[in-house]
C-alpha positions in Angstrom: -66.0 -62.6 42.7 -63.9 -60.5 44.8 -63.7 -57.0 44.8 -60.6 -55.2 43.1 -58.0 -53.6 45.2 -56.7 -51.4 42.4 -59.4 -50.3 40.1 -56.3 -48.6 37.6 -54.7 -51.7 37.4 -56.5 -52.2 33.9 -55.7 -49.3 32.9 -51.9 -49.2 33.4 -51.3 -52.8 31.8 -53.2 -51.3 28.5 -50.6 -48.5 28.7 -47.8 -50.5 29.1 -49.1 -52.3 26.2 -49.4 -49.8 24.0 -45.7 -48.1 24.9 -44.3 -51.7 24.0 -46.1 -51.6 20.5 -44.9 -48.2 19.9 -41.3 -49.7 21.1 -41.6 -52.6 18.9 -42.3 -50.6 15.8 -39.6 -48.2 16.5 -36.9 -50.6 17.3 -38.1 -52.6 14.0 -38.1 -49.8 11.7 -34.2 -48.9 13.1 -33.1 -52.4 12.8 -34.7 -52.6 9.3 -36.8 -55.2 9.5 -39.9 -53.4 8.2 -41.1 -54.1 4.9 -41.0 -50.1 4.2 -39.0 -47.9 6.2 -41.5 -45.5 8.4 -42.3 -42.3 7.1 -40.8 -39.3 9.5 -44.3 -38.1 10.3 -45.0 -41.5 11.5 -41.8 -41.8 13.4 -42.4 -38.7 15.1 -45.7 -39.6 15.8 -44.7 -42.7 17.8 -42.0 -41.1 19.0 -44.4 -38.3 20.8 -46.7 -40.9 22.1 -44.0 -43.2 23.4 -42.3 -39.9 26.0 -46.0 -39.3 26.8 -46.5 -42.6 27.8 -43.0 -43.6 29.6 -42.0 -40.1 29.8 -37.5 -38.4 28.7 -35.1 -39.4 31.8 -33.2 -37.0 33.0 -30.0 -36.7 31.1 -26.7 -35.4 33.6 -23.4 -34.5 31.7 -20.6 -34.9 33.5 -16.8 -34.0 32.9 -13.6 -34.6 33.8 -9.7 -34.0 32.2 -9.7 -37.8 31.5 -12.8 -38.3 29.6 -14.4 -35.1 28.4 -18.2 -35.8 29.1 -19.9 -38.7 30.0 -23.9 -38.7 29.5 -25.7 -40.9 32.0 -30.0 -41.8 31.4 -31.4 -42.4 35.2 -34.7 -43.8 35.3 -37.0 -42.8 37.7 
């Protein structure tokens, strides 16, 4: 068997795993389609764990006389 070129690899797919769960559950509970709604502690929770894992874009506000602010995610 070969030798690994990228011993994280493993690693970083179970993350990405685990962020999707967290994603799945929160998206599911705002959509409704939970049996019972989350409870806030447990929203938090996954909400916590989620920016740990995937981490807050930066958020830029700009303005202009047009259109008074315009808030723009960029990924990184």
């Amino acid at each position: 068997m070969a030798a690994r070129l990228r011993k994280t690899h493993q690693e970083d797919v179970r993350r990405k795993i685990q962020a999707s769960q967290l994603i799945n559950l929160l998206q599911s509970n705002a959509l409704g389609k939970l049996e019972r709604e989350l409870s806030e502690s447990r929203r938090k929770s996954a909400e916590f764990l989620l920016s740990k894992s995937i981490g807050n874009p930066p958020t830029v506000i700009e303005g202009n006389p047009d259109a008074p602010f315009v808030i723009k995610h960029e990924m990184t």
